[in-house]
ROPA-817333 format. One record per residue: x, y, z of N, C-alpha, C in turn; residue in one letter. Coordinates in steps of 0.2 Angstrom, whole numbers, plus 2048, in hexadecimal, padded with zeros to 3 digits. Example, Ala and Ser with C-alpha at 12.3 -4.5 7.8 and 13.67 -1.06 7.14 Angstrom:
ROPA-817333
<<842 7E4 827> <83E 7EA 827> <842 7F0 827> A>
<<840 7F5 823> <844 7FB 824> <840 800 827> S>
//
This chain:
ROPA-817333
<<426 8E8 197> <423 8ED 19B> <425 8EB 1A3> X>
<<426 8F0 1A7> <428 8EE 1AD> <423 8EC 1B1> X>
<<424 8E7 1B5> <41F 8E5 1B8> <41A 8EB 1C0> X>
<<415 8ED 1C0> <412 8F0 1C4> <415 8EE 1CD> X>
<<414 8F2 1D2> <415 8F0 1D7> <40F 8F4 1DD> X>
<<40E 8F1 1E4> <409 8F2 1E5> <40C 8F6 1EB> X>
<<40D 8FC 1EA> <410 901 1EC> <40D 909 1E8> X>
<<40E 90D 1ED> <409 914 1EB> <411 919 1EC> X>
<<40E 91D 1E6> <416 923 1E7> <412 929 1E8> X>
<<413 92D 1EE> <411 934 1EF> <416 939 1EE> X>
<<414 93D 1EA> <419 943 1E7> <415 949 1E8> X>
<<417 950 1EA> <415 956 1E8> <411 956 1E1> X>
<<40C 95C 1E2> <408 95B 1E1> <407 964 1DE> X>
<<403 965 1D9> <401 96D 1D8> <400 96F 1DF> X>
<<403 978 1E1> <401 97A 1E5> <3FA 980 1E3> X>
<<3F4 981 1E4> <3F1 983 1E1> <3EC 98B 1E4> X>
<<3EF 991 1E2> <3EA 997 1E3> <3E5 998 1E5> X>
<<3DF 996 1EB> <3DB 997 1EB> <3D8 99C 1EB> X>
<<3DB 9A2 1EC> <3D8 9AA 1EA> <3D9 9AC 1E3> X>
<<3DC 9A7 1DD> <3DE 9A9 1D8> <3DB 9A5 1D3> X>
<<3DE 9A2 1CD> <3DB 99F 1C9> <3E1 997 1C8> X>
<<3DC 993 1C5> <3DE 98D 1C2> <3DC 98C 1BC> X>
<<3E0 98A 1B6> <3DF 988 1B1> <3D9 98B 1AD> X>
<<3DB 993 1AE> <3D7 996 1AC> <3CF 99B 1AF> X>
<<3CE 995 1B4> <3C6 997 1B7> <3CA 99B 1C0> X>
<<3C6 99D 1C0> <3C7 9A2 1C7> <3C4 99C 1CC> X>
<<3C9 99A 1D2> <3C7 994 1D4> <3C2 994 1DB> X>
<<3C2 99A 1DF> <3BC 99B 1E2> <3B8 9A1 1E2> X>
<<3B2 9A3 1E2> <3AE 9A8 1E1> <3A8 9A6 1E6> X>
<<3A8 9AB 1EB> <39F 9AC 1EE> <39D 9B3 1EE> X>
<<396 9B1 1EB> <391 9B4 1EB> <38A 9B3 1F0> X>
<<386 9BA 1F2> <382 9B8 1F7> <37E 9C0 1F9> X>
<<37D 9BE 1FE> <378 9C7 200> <37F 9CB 201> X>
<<37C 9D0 1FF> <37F 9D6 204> <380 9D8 208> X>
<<37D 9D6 20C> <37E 9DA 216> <381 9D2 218> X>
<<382 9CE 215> <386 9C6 218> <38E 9C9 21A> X>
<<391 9CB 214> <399 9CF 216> <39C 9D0 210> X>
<<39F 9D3 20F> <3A2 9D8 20D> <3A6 9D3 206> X>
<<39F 9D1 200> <3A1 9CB 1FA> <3A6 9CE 1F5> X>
<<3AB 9CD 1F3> <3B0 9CE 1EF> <3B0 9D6 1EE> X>
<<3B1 9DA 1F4> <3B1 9E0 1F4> <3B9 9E5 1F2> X>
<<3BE 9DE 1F3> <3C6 9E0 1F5> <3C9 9DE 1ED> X>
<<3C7 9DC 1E9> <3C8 9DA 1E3> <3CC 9D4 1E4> X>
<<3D3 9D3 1DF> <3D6 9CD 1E0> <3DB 9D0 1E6> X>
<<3DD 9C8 1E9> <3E3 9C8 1ED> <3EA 9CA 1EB> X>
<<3EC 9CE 1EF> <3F4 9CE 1ED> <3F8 9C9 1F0> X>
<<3F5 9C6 1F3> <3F9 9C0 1F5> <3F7 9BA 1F3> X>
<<3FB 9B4 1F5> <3F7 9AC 1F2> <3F5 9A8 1F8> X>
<<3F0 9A3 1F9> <3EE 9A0 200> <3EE 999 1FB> X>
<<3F1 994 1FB> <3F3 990 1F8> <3F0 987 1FA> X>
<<3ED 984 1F6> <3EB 97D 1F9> <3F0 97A 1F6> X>
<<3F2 974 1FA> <3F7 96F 1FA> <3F4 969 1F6> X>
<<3F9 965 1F1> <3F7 95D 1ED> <3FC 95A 1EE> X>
<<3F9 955 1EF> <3FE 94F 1EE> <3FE 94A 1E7> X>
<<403 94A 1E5> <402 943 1DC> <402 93B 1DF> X>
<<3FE 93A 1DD> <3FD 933 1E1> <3FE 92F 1DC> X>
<<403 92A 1DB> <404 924 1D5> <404 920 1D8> X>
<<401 919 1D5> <401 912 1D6> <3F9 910 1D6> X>
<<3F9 90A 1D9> <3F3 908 1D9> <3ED 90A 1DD> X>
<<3E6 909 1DB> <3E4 908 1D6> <3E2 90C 1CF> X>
<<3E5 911 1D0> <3E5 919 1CD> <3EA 916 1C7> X>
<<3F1 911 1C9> <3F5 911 1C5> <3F9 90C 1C4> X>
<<3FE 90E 1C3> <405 909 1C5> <40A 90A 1C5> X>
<<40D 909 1CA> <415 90A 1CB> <41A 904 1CC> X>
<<41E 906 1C8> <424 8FF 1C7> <428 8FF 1CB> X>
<<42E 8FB 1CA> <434 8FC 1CF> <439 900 1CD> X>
<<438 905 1CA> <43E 908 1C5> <43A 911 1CB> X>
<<432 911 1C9> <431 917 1CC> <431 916 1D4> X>
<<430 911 1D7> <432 910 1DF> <439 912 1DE> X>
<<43D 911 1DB> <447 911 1DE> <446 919 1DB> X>
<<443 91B 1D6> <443 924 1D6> <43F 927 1DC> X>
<<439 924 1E1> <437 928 1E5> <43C 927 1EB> X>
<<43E 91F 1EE> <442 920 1F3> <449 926 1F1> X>
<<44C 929 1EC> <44F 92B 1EC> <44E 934 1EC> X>
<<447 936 1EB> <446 93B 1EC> <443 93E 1F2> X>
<<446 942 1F5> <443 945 1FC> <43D 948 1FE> X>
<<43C 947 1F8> <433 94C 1F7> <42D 947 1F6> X>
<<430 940 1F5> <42A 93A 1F7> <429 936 1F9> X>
<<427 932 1F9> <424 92E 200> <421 926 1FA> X>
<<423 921 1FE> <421 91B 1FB> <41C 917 200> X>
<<418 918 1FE> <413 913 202> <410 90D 201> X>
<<40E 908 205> <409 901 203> <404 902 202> X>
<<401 901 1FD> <3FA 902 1F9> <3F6 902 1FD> X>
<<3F7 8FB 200> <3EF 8FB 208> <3F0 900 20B> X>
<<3F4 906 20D> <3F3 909 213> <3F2 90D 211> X>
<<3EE 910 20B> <3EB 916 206> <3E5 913 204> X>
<<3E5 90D 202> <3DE 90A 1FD> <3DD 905 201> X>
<<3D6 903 204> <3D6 8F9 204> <3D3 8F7 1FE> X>
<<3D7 8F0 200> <3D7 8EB 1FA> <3D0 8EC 1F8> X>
<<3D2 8EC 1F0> <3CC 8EC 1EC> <3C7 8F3 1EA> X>
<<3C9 8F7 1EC> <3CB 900 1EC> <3CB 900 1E3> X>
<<3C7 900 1DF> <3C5 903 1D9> <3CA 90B 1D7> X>
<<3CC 90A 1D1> <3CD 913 1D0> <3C7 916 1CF> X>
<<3BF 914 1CD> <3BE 918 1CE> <3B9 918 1D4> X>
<<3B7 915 1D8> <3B7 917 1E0> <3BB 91A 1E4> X>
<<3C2 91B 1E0> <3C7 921 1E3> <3C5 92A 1E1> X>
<<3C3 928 1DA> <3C1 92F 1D7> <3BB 930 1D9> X>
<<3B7 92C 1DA> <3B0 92F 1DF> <3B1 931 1E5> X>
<<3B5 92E 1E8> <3B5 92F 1F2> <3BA 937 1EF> X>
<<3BE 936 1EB> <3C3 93D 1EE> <3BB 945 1EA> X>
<<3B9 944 1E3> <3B3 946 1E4> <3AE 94A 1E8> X>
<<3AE 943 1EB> <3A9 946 1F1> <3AD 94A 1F8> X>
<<3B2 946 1F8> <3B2 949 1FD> <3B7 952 1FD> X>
<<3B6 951 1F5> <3BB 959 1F4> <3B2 95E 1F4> X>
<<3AE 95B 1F1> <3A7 95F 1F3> <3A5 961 1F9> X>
<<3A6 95C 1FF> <3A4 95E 204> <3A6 961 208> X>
<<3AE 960 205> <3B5 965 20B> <3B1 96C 208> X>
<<3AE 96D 201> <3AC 973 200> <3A7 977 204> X>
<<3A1 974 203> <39C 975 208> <39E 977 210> X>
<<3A3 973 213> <3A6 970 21B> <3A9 977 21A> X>
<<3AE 977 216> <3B2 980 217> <3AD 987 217> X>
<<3A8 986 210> <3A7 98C 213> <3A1 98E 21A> X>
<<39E 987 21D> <39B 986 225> <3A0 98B 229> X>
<<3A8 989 229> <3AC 989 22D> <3AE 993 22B> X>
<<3AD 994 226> <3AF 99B 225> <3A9 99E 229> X>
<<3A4 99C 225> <39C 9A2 22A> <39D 9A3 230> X>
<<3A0 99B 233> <39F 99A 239> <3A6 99F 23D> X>
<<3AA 99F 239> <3B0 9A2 23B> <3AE 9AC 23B> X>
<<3AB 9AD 235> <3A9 9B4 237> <3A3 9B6 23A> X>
<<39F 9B1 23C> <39A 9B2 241> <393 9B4 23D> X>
<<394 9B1 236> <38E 9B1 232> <38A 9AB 232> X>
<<381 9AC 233> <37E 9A5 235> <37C 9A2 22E> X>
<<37C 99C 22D> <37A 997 229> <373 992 22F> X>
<<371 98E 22A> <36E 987 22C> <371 981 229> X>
<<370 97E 22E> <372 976 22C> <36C 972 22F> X>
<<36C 96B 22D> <366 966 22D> <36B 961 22B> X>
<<365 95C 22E> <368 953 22D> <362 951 229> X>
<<365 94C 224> <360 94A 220> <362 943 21E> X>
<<35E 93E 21F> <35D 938 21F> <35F 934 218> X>
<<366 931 217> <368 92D 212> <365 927 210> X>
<<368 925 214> <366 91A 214> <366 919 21B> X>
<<364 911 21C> <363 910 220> <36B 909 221> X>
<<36B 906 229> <371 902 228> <36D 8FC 22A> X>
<<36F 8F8 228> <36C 8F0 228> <368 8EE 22F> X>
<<362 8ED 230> <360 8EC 236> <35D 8F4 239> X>
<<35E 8F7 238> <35C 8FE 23A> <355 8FE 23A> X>
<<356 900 243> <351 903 247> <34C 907 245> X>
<<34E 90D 242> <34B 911 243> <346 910 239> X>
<<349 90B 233> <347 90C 22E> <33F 90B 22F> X>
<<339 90E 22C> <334 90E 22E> <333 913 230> X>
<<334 914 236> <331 91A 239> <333 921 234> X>
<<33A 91F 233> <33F 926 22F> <33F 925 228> X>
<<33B 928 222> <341 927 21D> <346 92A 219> X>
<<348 929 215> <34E 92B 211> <34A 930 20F> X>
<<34F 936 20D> <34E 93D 20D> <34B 941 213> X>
<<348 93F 218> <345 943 21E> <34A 947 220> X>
<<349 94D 223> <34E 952 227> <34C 951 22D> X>
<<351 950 230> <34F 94F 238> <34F 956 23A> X>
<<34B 95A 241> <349 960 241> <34A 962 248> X>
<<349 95D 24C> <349 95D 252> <348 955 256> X>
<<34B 954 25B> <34B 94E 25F> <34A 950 264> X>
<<347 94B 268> <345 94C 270> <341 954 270> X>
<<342 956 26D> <33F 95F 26F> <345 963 26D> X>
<<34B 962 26C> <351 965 269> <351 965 262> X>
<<354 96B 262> <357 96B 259> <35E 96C 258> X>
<<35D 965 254> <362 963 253> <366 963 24B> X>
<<36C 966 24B> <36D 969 242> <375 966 242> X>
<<376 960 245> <37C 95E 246> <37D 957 248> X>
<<381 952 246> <381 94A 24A> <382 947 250> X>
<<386 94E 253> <388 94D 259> <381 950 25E> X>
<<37E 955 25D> <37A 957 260> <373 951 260> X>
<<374 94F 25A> <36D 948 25A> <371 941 25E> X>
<<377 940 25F> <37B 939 261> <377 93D 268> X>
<<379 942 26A> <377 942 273> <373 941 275> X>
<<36B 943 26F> <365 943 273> <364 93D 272> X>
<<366 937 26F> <364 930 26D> <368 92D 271> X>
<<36F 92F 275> <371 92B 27A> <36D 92D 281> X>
<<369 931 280> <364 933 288> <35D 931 288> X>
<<35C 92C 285> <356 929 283> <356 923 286> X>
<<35D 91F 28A> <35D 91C 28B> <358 915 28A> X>
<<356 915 281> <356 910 27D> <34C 912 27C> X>
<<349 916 27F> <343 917 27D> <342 91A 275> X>
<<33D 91A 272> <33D 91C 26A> <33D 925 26B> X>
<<342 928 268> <342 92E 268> <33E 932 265> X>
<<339 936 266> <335 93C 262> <33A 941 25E> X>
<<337 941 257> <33A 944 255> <335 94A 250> X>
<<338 94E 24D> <332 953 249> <338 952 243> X>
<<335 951 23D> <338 950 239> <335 955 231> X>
<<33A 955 22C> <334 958 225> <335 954 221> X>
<<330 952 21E> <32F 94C 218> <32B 94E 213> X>
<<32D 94D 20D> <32B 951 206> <326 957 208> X>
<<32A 95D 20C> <329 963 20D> <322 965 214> X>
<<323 95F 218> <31C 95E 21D> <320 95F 223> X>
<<320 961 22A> <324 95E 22E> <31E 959 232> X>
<<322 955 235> <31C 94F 239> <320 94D 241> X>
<<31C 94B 245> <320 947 24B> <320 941 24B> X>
<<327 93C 24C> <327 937 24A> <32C 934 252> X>
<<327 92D 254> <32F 92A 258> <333 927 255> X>
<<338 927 257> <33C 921 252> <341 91C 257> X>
<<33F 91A 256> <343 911 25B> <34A 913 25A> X>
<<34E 910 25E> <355 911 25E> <357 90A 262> X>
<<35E 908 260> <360 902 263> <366 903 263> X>
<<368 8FE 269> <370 8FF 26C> <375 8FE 267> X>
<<37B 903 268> <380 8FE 265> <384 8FC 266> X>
<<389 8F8 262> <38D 8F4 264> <393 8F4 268> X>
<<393 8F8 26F> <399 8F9 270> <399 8F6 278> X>
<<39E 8F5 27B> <39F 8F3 283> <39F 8FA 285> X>
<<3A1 900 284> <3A1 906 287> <39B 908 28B> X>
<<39A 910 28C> <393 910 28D> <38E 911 288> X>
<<387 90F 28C> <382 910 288> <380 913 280> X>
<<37F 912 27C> <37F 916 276> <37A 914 272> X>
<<374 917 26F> <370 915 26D> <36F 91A 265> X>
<<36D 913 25F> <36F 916 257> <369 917 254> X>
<<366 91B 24F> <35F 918 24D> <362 912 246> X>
<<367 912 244> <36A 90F 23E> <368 912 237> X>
<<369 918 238> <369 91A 232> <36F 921 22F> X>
<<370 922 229> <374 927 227> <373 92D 225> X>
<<377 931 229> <373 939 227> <378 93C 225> X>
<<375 942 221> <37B 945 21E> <378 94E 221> X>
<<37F 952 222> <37D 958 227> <37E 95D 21F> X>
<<378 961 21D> <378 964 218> <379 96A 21B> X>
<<379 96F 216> <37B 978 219> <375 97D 212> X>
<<373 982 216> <370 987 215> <374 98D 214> X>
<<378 990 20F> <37C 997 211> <379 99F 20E> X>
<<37B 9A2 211> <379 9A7 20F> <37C 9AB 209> X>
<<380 9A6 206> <385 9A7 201> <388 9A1 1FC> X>
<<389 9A3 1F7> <38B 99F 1F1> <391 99E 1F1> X>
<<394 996 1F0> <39D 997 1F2> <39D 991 1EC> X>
<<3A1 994 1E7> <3A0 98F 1DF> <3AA 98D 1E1> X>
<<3AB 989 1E2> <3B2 987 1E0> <3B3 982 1DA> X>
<<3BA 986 1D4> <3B8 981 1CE> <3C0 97E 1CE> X>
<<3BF 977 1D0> <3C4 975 1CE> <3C2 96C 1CE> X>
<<3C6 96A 1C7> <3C4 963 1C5> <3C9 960 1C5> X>
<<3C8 95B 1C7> <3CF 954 1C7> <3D3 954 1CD> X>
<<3D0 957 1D4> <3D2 958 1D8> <3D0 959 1DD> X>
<<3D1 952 1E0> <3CB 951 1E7> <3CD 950 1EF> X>
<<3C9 950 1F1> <3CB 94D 1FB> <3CA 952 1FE> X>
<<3C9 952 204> <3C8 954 209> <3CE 95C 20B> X>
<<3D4 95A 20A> <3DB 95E 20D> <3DA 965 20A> X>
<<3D8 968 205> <3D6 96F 204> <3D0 972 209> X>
<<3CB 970 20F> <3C8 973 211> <3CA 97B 214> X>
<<3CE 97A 217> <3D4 97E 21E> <3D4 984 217> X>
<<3DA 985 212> <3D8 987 20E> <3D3 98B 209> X>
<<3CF 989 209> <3C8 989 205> <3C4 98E 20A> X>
<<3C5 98E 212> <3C0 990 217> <3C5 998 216> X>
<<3CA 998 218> <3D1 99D 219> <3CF 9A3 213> X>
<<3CD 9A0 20C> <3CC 9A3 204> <3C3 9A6 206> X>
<<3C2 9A1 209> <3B8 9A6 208> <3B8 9AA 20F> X>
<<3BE 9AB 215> <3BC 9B0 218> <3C3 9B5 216> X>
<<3C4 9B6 210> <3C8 9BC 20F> <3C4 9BF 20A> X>
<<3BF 9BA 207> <3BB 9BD 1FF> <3B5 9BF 205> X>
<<3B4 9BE 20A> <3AE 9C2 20F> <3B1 9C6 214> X>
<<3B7 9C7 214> <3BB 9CD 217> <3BB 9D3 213> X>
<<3BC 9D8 217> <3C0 9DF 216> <3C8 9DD 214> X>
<<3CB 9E1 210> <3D1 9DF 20F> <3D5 9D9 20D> X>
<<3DC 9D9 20D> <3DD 9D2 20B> <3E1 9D1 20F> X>
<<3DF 9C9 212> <3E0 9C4 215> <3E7 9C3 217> X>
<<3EA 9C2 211> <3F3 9C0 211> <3F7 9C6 211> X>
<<3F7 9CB 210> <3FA 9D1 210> <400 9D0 20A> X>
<<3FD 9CC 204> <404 9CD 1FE> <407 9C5 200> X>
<<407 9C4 203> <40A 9BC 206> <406 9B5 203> X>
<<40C 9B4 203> <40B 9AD 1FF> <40C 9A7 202> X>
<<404 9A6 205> <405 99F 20C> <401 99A 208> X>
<<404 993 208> <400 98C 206> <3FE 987 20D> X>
<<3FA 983 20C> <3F9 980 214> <3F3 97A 211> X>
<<3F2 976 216> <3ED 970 214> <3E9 970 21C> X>
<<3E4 96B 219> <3E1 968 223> <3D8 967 21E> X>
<<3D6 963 223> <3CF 962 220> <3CC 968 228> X>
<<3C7 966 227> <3C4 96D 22A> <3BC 96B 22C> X>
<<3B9 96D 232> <3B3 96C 234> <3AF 970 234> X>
<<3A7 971 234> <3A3 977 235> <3A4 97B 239> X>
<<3A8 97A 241> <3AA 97F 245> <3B2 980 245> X>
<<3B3 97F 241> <3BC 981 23F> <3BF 97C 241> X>
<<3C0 978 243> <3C5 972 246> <3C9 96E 23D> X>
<<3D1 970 23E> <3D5 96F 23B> <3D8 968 23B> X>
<<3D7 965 236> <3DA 95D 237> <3DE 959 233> X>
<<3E1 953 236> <3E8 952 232> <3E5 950 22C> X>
<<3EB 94F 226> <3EA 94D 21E> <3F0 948 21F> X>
<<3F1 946 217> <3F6 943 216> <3FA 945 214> X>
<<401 942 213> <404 945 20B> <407 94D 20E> X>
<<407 94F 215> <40A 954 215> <411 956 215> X>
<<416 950 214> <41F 953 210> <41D 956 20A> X>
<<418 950 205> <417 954 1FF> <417 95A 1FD> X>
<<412 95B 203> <40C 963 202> <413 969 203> X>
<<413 965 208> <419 96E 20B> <41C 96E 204> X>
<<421 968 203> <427 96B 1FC> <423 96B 1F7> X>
<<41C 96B 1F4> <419 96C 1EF> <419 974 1F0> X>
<<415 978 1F6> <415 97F 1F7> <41A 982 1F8> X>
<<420 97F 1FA> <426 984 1F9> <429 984 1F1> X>
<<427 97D 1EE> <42B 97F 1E7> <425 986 1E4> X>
<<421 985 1E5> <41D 98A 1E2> <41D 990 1E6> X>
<<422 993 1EA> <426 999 1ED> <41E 99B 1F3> X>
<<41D 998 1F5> <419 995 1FC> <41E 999 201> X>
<<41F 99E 206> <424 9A1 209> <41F 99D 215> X>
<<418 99D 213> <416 99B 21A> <412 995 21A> X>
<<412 98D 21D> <40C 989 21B> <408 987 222> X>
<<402 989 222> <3FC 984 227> <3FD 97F 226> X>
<<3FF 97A 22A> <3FD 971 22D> <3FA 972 231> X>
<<3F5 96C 230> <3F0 96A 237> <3F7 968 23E> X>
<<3F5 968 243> <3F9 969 248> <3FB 960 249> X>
<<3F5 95C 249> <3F8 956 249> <3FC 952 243> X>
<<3FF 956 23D> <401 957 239> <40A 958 23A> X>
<<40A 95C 23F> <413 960 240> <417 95A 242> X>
<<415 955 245> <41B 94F 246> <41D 94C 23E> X>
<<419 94D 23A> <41B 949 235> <41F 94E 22F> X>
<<422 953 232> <426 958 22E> <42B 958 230> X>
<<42E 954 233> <433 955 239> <438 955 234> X>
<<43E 958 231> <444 958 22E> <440 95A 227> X>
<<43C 959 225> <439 95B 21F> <436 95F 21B> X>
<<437 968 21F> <435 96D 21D> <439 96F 219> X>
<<437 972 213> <43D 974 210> <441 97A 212> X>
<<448 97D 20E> <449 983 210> <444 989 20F> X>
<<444 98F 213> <442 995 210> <439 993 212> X>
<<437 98E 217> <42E 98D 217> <42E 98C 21D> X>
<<42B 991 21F> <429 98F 229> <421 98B 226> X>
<<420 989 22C> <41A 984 22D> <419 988 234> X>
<<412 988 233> <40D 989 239> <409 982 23A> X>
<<407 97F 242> <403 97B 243> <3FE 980 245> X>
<<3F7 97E 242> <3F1 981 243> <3EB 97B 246> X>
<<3E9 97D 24A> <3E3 977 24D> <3DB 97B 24B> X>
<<3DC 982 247> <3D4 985 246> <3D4 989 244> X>
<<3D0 989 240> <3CE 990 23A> <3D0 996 23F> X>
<<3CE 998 245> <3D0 99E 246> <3D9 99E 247> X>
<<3DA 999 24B> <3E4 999 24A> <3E5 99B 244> X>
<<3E2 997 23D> <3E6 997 237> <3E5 99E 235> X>
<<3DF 9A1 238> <3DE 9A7 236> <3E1 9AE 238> X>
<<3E3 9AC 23E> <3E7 9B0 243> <3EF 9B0 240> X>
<<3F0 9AB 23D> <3F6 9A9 23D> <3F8 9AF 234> X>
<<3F4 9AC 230> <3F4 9B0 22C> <3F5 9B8 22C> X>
<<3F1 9BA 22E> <3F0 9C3 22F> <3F6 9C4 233> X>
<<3F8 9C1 23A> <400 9C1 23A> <406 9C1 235> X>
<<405 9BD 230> <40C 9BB 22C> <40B 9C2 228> X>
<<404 9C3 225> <403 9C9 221> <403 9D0 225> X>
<<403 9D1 229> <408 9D7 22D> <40E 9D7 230> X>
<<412 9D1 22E> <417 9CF 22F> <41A 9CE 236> X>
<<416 9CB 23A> <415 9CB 241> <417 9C3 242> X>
<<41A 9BF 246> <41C 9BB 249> <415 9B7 24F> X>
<<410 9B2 24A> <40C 9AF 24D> <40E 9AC 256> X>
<<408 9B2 258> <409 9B0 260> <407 9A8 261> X>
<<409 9A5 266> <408 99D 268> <406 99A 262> X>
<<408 99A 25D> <407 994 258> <40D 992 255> X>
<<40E 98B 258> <416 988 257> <417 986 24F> X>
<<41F 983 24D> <41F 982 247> <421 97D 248> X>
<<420 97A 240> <423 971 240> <429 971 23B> X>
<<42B 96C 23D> <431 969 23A> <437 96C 23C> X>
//
């Protein structure tokens, strides 16, 4: 048996139809109100909007020997990597099959924020109270499960919005109005500095997680296939399924990028892969995140333009252009 090496091989990956179907199930569908927007009114796509994979072998997932390292350095489509600078030591397969899990769950969630918010449909969001982090100030006054509601007098439904009132406190305990097994109450909560030489910043030490209210039901079925990099995608598919007409105009665009509540498009990995994975699967346009296009430099394939996209509305401006056959104003190409 060939001896294992501590070495990871990145290879293309299925390119996958999110307006269509996989392995039989139809891979995204939402449902929701009526007067929310126009739900699966246009039937199927005549086009494909496509998410990007990457095959990831080696450890801790795997093994790779020396026989399939001298087959990846010799193929152009992948990439050999040092196991650390994928996994730290000690990185379990299955804490990779969990984190990727999770985090393909929430890119779900995160995408369709980004779609409502892209067509100008309201949802709610809230913060709600995980755990707490060792020494934390604030455990006692706060606990696990509680939705924060408001601080200082503000309402706050985001982390960044609560990081500012706790930095303007200038280290006094924060008011907060919070709900606690369906009660809301006023609560101070102590905050203490943190560790940095910078300016001022004060934490309560605890973990929250920002949950969503939609006005709509978004079921994505797909198994064995996780992370973050389908967001961009996944957001692009649920404002075409709440649009009038279709999206792509018949075109067949693949593209990648993780994706925020207010649209911000960001880099992934593994994008040589992604592209040649969507062109073999006759991919003709692909979305990268914009901090993304240096690392394509000589490695688009023939017959694939690439568009760098920094936000749901570019990627989406970019598309309805390819699909009219229009030449995307101010948005550059990589590679």
């Amino acid at each position: 048996m060939a001896a294992p090496t501590p070495y990871i091989v990145e290879s293309p990956g299925p390119a996958i139809d999110v307006l269509g179907t996989y392995e039989g199930h139809e891979v995204l569908t939402v449902t929701g109100e009526e007067d929310t927007a126009q739900v699966d009114d246009h039937g199927a796509s005549e086009g494909r909007l496509d998410m990007t994979t990457v095959l990831v072998g080696g450890p801790p997932t795997g093994t790779t020997t020396a026989s399939d390292l001298l087959g990846a350095l010799l193929d152009p489509g992948a990439d050999v990597v040092p196991r650390e600078l994928v996994y730290p030591t000690g990185t379990t397969s299955e804490e990779v099959s969990a984190g990727n899990t999770a985090a393909m769950a929430s890119s779900q969630e995160i995408a369709t924020a980004a779609a409502l918010t892209e067509l100008g449909v309201d949802y709610r969001t809230q913060l709600t109270v995980q755990e707490f982090t060792e020494g934390s100030a604030s455990e006692g006054a706060l606990q696990v499960a509680d939705v924060i509601l408001e601080a200082d007098g503000e309402q706050v439904s985001d982390v960044s919005a609560l990081k500012n009132v706790l930095n303007a406190s200038g280290g006094d305990p924060v008011p907060m109005t919070v709900r606690r097994d369906g009660e809301q109450m006023r609560i101070d909560v102590p905050v203490s500095a943190a560790p940095t030489d910078g300016p001022d910043r004060w934490l309560m030490g605890a973990y929250l997680q920002q949950t969503f209210e939609f006005p709509v039901q978004v079921d994505i079925a797909l198994e064995d296939i996780g992370g973050p990099s389908a967001g961009l995608m996944f957001a692009l598919s649920i404002v075409d399924r709440l649009s009038p007409g279709d999206l792509t105009g018949g075109r067949h665009i693949a593209g990648t990028g993780t994706i925020t509540p207010d649209g911000v498009v960001g880099a992934i990995g593994g994008i040589p892969q992604k592209v040649r994975g969507a062109r073999e699967a006759g991919a003709e346009v692909f979305l990268a995140p914009m901090e993304n296009c240096a690392d394509l430099d000589g490695r688009v394939p023939e017959g694939l333009t690439v568009y760098a996209v920094d936000t749901l509305s570019t990627a989406r401006d970019t598309v309805d252009a390819v699909a009219h056959g229009r030449t995307p104003e101010g948005v550059r190409t990589c590679g």
